[in-house]
C-alpha positions in Angstrom: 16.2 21.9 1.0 15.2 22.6 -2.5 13.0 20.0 -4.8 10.1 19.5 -7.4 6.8 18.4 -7.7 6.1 16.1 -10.8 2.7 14.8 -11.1 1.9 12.6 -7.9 6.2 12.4 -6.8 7.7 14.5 -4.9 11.7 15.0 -5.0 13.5 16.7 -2.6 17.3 17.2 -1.9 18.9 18.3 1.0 22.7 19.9 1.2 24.0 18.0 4.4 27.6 19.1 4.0 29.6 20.5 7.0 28.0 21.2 10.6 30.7 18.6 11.9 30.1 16.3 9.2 33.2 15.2 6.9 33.5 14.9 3.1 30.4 15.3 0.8 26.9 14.8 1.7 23.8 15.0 -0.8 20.4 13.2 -0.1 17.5 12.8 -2.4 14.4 12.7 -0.8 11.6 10.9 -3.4 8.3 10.0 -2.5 4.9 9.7 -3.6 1.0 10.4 -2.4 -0.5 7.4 -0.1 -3.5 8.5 1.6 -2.9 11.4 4.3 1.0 10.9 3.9 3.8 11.2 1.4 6.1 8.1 1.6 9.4 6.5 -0.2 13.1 6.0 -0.3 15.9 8.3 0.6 19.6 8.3 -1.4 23.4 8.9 0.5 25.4 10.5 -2.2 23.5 8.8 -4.7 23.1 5.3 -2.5 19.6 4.2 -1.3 20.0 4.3 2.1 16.4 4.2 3.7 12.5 5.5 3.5 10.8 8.3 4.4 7.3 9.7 5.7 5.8 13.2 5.9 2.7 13.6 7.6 0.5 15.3 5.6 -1.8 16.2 8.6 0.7 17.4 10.8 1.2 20.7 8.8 1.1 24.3 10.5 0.7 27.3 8.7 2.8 30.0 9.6 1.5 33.4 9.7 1.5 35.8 6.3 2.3 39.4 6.9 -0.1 42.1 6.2 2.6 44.2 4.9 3.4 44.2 0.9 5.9 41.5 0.0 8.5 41.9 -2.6 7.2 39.6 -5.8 10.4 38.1 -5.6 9.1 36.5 -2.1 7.2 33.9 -3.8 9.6 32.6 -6.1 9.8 28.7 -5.2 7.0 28.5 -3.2 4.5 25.7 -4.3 1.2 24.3 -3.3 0.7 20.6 -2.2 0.2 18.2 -4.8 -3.6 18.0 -5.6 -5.8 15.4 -3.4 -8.6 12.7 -4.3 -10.9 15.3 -4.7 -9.2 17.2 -6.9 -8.2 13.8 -9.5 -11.3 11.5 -8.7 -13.7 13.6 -11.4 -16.7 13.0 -13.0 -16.1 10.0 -16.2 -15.5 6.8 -17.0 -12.8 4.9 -15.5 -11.1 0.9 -15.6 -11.2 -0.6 -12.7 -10.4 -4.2 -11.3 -11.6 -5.9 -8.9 -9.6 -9.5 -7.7 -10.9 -12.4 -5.5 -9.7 -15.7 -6.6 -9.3 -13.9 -10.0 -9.9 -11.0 -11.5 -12.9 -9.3 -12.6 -12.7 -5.9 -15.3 -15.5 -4.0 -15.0 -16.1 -0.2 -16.7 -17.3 2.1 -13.8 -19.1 5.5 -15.0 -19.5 7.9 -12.6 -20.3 11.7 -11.7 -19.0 12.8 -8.5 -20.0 16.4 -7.4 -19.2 17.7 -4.1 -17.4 14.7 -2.8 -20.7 12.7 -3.6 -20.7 9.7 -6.2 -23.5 8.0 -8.4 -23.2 6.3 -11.2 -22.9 2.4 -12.8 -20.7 -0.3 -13.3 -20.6 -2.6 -16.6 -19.2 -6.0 -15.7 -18.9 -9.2 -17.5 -20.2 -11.5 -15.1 -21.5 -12.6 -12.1 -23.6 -15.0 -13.3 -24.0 -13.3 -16.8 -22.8 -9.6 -17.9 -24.6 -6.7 -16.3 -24.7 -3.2 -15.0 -25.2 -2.2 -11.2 -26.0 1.2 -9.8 -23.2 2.8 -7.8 -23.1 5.4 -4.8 -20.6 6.6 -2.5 -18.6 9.9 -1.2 -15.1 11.0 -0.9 -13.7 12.1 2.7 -10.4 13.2 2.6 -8.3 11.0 0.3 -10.1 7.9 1.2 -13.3 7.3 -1.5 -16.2 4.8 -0.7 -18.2 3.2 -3.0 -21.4 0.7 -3.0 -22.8 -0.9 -5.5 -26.1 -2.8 -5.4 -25.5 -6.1 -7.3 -28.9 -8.1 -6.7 -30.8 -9.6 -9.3 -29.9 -10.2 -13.0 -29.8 -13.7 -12.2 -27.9 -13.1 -9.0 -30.0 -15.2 -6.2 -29.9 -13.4 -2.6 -28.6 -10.3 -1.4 -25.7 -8.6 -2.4 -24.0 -5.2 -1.5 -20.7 -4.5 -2.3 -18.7 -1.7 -0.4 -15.2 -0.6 -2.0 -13.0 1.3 0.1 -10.2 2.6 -1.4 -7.4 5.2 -1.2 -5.0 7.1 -3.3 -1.8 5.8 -4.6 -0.1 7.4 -7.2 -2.2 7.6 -10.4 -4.5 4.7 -9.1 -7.2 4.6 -6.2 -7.0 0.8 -4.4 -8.2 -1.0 -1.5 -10.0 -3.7 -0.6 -14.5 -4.1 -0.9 -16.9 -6.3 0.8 -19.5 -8.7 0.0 -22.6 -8.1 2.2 -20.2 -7.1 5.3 -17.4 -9.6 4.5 -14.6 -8.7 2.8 -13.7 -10.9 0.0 -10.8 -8.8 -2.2 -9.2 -6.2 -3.5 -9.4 -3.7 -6.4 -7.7 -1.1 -8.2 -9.1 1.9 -9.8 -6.8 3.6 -13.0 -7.3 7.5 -12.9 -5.2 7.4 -16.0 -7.6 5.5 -17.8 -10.3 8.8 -17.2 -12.5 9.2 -20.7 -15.5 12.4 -20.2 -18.3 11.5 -22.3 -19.3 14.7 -21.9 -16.4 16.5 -24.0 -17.3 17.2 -27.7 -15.6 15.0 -30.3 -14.8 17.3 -32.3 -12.2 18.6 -30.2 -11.3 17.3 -27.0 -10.1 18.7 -24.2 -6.8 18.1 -22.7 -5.6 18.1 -19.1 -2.8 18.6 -16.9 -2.2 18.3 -13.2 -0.9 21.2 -11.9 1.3 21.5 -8.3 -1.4 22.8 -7.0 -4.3 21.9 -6.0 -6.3 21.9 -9.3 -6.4 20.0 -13.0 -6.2 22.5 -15.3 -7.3 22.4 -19.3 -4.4 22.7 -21.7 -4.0 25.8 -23.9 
């Protein structure tokens, strides 16, 4: 197998050929990041024939010698794709949140240890508004409440979104007051930091590891 990690997809290809098998035989493995697995579609000689899924949790580490390795060992060898933690950072995101339509809001958070805190600017309901936010991040699933009472809101009302990642976004579904009532979508792409000098602003890659690293 041989492949390459691009941002969040993964494409690998495997030489098939021979071993009692006839005639040519090439598949292209490409998937992408969906919670605690890697999933997606699988080529034949350049046909889609099927999908794929590796379990990211299943992984076993096999032993690294004590003895001095030849630098040439390492050459190919690649840490996994970064995580939640890793891409969820502390800014100011787009997100959108759909019941029976959809509802923008501007969510600014810090998130430091896998802990979240922060607000989120919406338009309405009944009048536009901001509402506190707190949550945590455990493993590549991130939860997030926001307390949404008063400001002409009558009641109680807790939200709780639940979401994993998918790609370059963060979605799943939240709940109103224990019911769930939709879905949203969080963009990571859409990331500003307020806290980066105008002047000159930082820029970042992803890196097939397991950090985001600044640009030189």
């Amino acid at each position: 197998m041989k492949g390459r990690i691009s941002g969040n997809t993964v494409t690998i290809e495997r030489d098939c050929r021979g071993q009692g098998y006839e005639g040519p035989c090439n598949q292209v493995y490409t998937g992408k990041l969906n919670g605690d697995v890697i999933e997606g579609s699988f080529t034949l000689n350049g046909r889609t024939i099927g999908t794929w899924t590796l379990y990211l949790d299943s992984v076993t580490h096999p032993e690294v010698s004590t003895e001095q390795k030849d630098s040439s060992d390492t050459e190919g060898v690649y840490e996994p794709v970064a995580g939640l933690a890793n891409l969820l950072v502390s800014g100011t995101y787009r997100v959108n949140a759909r019941v029976s339509q959809h509802f923008p809001s501007t969510w600014t958070l810090k998130v430091s240890n896998g802990r979240i805190s922060g607000k989120s600017k919406w338009h309405c309901c009944p009048g536009p508004r901001i509402d506190p936010m707190k949550g945590r991040i455990s493993g590549n699933t991130v939860t997030i409440e926001r307390d949404c009472r008063g400001q002409g809101y009558e009641g109680p009302c807790n939200q709780v979104y639940t979401g994993k990642l998918n790609g370059n976004v963060i979605e799943g579904s939240f709940t109103l007051n224990g019911r769930t009532i939709g879905t949203w979508t969080l963009y990571l792409d859409s990331v500003t930091h307020p806290e980066v000098s105008t002047t000159k602003k930082k820029q970042y890659e992803l890196t097939p590891g397991y950090k985001i690293i600044e640009k030189k």
